[in-house]
C-alpha positions in Angstrom: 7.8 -27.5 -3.1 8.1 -26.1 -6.7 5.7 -23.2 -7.9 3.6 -25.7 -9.8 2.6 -27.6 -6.9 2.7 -24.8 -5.0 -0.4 -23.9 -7.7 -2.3 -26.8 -7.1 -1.8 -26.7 -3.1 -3.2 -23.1 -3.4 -6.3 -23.8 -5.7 -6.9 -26.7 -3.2 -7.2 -24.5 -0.3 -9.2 -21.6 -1.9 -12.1 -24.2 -2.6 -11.9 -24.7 0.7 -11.8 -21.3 2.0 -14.6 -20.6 -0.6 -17.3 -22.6 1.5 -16.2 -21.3 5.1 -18.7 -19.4 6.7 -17.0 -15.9 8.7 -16.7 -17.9 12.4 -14.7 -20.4 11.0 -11.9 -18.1 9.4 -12.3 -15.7 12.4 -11.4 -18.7 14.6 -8.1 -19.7 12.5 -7.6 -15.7 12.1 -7.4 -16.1 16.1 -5.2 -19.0 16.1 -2.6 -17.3 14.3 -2.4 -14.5 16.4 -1.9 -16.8 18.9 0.9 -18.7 17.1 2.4 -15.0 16.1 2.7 -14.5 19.7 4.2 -17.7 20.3 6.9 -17.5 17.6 7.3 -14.0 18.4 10.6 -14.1 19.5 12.0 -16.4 16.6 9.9 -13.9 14.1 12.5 -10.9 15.6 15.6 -13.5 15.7 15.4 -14.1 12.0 14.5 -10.3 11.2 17.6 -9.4 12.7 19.8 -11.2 10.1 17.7 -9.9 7.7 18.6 -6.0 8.9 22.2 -7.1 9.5 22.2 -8.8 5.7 21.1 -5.1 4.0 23.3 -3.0 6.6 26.1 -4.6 5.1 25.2 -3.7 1.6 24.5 -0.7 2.1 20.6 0.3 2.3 19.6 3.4 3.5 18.2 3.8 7.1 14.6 4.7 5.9 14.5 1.1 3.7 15.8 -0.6 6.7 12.8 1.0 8.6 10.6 -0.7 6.4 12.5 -3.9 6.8 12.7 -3.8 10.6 10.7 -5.7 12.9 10.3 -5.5 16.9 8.0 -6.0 19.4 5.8 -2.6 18.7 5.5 -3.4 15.2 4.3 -7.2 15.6 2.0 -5.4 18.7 0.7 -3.2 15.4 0.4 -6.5 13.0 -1.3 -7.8 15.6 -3.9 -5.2 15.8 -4.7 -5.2 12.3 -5.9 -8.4 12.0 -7.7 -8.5 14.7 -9.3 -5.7 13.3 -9.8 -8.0 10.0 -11.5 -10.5 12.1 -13.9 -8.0 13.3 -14.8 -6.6 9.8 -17.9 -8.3 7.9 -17.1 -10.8 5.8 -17.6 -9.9 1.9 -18.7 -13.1 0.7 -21.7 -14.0 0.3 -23.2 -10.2 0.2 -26.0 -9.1 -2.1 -24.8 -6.3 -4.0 -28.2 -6.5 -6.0 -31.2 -8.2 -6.7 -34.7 -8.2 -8.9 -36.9 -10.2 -10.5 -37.3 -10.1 -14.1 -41.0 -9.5 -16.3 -40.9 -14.0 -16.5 -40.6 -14.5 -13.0 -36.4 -15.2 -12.9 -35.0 -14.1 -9.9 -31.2 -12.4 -10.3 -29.1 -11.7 -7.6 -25.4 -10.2 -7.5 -23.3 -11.7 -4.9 -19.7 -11.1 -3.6 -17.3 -14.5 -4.0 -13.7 -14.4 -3.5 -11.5 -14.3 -7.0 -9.4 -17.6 -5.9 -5.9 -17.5 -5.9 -3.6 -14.6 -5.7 -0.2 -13.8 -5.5 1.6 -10.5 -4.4 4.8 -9.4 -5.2 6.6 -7.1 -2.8 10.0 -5.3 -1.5 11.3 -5.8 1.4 8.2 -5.0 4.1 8.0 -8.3 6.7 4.5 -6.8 7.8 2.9 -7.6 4.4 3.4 -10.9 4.6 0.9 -11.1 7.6 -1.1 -8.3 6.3 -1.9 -10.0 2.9 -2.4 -13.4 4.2 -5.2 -12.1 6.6 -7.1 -9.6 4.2 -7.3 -13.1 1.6 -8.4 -15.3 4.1 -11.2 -13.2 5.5 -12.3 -12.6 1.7 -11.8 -16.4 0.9 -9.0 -16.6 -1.4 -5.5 -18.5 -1.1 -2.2 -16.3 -1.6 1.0 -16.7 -2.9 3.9 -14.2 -1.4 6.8 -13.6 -3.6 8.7 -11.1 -0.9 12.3 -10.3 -2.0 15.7 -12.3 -0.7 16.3 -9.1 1.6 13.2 -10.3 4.2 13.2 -14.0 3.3 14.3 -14.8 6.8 11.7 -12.9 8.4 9.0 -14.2 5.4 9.7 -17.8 6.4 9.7 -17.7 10.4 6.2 -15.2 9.9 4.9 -18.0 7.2 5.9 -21.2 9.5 4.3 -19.5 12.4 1.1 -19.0 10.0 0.6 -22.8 8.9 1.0 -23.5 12.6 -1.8 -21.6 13.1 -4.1 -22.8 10.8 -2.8 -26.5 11.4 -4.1 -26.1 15.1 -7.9 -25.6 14.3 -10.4 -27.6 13.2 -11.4 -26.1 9.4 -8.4 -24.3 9.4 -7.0 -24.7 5.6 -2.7 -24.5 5.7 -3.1 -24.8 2.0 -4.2 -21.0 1.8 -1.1 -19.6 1.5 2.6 -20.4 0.1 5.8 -19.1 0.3 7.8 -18.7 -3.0 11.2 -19.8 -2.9 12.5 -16.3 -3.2 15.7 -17.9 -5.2 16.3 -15.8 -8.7 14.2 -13.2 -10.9 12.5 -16.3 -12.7 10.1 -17.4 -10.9 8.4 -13.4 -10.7 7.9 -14.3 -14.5 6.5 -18.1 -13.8 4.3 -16.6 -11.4 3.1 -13.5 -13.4 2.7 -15.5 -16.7 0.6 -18.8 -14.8 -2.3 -18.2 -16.7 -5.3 -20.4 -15.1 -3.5 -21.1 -11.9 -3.0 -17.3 -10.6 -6.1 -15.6 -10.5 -4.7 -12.2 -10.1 -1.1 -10.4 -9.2 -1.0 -7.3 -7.0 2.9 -5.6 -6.9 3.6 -3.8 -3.8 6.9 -1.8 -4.1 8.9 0.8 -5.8 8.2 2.0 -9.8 10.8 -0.3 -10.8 9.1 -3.2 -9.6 5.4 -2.4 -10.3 6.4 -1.4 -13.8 8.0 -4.9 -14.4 5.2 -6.3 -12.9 2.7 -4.8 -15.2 4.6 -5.5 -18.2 5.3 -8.9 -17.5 2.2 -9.9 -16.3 -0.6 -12.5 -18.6 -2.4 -13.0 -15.8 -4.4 -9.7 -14.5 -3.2 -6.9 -12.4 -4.2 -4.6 -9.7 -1.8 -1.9 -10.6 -0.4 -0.2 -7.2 1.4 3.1 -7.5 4.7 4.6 -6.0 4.2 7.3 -4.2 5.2 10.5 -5.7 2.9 12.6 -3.0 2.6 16.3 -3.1 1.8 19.7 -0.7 0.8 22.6 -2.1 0.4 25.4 0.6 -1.8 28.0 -1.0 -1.8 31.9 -0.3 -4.2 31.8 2.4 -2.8 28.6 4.3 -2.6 28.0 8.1 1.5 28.1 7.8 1.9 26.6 11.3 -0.8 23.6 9.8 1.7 23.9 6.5 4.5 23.4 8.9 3.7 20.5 10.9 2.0 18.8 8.0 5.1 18.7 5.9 7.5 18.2 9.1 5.3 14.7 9.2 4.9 14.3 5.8 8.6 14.3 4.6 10.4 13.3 8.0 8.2 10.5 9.9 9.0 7.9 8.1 10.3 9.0 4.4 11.2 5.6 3.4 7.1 4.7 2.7 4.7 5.4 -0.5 2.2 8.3 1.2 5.4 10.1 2.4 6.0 13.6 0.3 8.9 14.4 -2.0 7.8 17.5 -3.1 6.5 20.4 -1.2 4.8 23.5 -3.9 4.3 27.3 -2.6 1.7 29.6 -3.6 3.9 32.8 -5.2 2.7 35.2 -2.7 3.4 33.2 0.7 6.9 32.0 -0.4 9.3 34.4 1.2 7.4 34.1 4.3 7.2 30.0 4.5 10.4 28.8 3.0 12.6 30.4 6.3 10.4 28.8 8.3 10.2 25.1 6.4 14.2 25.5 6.4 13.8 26.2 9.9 11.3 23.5 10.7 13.1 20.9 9.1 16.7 21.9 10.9 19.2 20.3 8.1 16.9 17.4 8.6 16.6 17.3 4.9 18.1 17.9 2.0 16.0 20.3 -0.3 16.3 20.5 -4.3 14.7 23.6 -5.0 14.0 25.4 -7.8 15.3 28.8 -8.8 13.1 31.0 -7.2 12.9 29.0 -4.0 16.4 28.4 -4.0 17.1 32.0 -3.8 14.8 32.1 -0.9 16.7 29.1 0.9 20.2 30.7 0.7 19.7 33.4 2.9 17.8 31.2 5.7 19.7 29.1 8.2 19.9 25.9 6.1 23.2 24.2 5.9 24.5 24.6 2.2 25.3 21.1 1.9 21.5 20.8 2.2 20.4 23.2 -0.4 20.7 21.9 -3.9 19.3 23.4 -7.0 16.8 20.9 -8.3 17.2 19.5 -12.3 14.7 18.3 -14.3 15.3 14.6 -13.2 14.2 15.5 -9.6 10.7 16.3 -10.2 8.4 13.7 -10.0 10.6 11.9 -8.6 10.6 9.0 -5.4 13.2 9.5 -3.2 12.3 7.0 -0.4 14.8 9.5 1.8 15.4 12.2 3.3 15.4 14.5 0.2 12.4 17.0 -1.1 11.9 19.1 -4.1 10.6 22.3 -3.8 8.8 24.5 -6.1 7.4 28.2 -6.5 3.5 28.5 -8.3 1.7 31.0 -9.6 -1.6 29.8 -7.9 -3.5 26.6 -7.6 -4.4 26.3 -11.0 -0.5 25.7 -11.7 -0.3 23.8 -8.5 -3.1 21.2 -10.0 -1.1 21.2 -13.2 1.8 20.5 -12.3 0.7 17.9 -9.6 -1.4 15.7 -12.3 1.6 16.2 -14.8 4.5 14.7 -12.7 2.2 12.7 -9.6 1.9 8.8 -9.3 -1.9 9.3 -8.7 -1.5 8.2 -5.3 -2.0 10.8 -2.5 -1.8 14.9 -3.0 -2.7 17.2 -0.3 -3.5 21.1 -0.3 -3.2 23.5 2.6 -6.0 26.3 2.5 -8.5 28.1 4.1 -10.4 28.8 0.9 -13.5 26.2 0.5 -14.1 26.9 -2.8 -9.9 26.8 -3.3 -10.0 22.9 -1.3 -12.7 21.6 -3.5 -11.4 22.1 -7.0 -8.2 21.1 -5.7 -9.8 17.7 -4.7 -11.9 17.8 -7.6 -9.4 18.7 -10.4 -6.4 16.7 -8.7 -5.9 12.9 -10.4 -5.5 11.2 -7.7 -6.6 8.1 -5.1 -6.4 10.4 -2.3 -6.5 14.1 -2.4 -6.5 16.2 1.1 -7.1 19.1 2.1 -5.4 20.4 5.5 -4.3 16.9 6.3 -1.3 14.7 6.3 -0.6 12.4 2.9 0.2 9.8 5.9 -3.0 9.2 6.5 -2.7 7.4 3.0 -3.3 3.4 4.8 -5.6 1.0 5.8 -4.8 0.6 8.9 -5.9 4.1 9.5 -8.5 3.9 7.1 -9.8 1.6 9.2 -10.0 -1.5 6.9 -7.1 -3.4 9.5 -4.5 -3.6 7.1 -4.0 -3.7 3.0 -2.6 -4.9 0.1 -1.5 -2.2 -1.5 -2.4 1.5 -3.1 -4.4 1.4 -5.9 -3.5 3.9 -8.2 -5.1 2.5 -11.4 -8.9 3.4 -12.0 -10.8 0.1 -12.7 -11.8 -2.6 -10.0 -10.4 -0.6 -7.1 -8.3 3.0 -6.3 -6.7 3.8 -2.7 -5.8 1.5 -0.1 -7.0 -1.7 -0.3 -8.9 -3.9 2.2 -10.8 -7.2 2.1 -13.6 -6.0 -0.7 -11.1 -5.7 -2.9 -10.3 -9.2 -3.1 -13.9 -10.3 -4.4 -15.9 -10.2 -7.5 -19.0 -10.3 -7.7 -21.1 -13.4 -9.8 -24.9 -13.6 -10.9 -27.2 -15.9 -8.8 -30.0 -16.7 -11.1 -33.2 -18.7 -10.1 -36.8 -19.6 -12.2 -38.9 -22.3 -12.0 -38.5 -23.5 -15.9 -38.8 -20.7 -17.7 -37.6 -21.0 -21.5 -36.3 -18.3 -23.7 
């Protein structure tokens, strides 16, 4: 199928989907759990050549965790939509409504915004994640994964249609695999003006950049994650500790993971030792001069202390690297933070009230915290299910995304013949 008639196929099933009542895409939401389960096996088969494929070039361990599939993950993809299928469907609900001087009754209602298409790296769980946030919210999707999961894209996708194909009202046409074949069709797709409602990237700078300066059609800008710790003067440093330990080293290959760690001036002799210490060689630290001078004389293996340049801060490392930074206090802290952040998810370690809230107020950001970990940066844990994406743009939507994000909103207007 080429991307034109995957277009029309697409705009054919989100008119359907647009007149299904919640029941009727819970049911087919259902049904492809079911046929998940069934093609589970095959899903983990074809994911295997996948991991095998990027071994051999080369990719780094913590991008072939985000590639990887096994049972517990699908058990976790699982979960999250039936958690979609329990949430309240969008469309249809009345943001607002009133009745004007003449009699004319308004009313502001939800509606799904048709079709969409994300574009994404290499993460095999999206693929079922974005499929079921659009269907709950009505719209039809287009998934333009990259060639490194496109084994693991088409076994997830087949299993999908088989799904929908099995219940009554179920509508196959709602989503589409691209071909995945060269760089060319990301431009057909993010130039189809009139066919693509809207384009969401889901990936590293690189991509989202491209994505938002190729792009006719409109954009939900999401952000890299360039996430930050400041531990202030008065901090918990066991809380610092542990929050940075599963920050940086849990899984350091995903957006709300931290790449660089800042300490307040007057704590820093004390906590550095101990972060060197916490993180045993674990990772490699690029520090800056004051830090670094710190670092040397702890237990940290030299070929894991490195002197941080210029190029390092602000920075995504997607590994198993941090910067690390002295500051003055948390005014710097803030300013430094907004200066060389992605505006996706800062966090601040304090016991200060006053200190936490003009971090969180000050801080330009989708998600600032304040004595917790940037990993809680995710719908699944805020409890939309799943998401598309982190918003890091302003309009429209900020932070992770769930299945209101994937409506607008249209004016219902009733009289009974009024004339202006």
């Amino acid at each position: 199928m080429t991307l034109e008639e995957m277009y029309e196929s697409l705009r054919d099933g989100s008119r359907k989907l647009a007149v299904q009542n919640a029941t009727e895409k819970n049911i087919a939401l259902q049904s492809v759990i079911n046929s998940i389960e069934k093609h589970r096996a095959k899903i983990i088969e074809a994911n295997k050549i996948d991991v095998q494929k990027a071994r051999e070039k080369g990719t780094s361990e913590a991008l072939i965790d985000r590639l990887s599939l096994d049972d517990k993950k699908i058990n976790g993809i699982l979960d999250s939509v039936r958690v979609i299928i329990q949430q309240t469907d969008p469309v249809g609900e009345e943001i607002a409504g009133w009745k004007t001087p003449n009699g004319i009754s308004i009313k502001q209602v939800r509606v799904p915004i048709g079709v969409i298409a994300i574009i994404y790296e290499s993460r095999p769980n999206v693929t079922v994640d974005a499929f079921a946030l659009a269907y709950k919210s009505g719209n039809a999707i287009l998934l333009r994964g990259s060639s490194s999961a496109i084994n693991s894209n088409k076994a997830i996708v087949q299993a999908i249609k088989e799904g929908l194909e099995s219940v009554e009202n179920g509508v196959p046409q709602s989503i589409e695999l691209a071909p995945c074949k060269n760089h060319e069709e990301v431009e057909q797709i993010l130039t189809a003006v009139g066919k693509i409602d809207l384009a969401l990237p889901r990936g590293n700078q690189k991509l989202i950049q491209m994505v938002v300066n190729t792009a006719k059609v409109p954009v939900i800008e999401t952000g890299s994650g360039i996430c930050h710790l400041f531990v202030n003067k008065d901090a918990d440093l066991q809380m610092a500790l542990n929050i940075a330990e599963n920050g940086k080293i849990q899984r350091p290959g995903v957006c709300n993971a931290l790449e660089c760690i800042l300490v307040h001036k007057e704590i820093a002799k004390e906590f550095l030792p101990e972060l060197a210490k916490r993180f045993n060689n674990r990772v490699e630290l690029r520090a800056d001069s004051s830090s670094y001078e710190i670092l040397k004389n702890s237990n940290i293996d030299s070929a894991k202390l490195v002197s941080a340049t210029q190029a390092d801060y602000g920075f995504e490392f997607l590994d198993l690297i941090c910067t690390v930074k002295i500051v003055e206090d948390v005014e710097e802290a803030i300013s430094y933070i907004n200066s060389h952040n992605s505006k996706h998810s800062e966090c601040i370690i304090t016991n200060d009230r006053n200190t936490a809230r003009l971090f969180q107020t000050m801080v330009d950001a989708s998600c600032v915290y304040v004595n917790a970990s940037t990993r809680f940066t995710d719908g699944g844990e805020f409890g939309f299910g799943a998401e598309l994406g982190i918003s890091t743009q302003k309009l429209h939507a900020r932070g992770p995304m769930g299945i209101k994000v994937l409506t607008t909103t249209k004016y219902l207007i009733d009289g009974d013949g009024q004339i202006r």
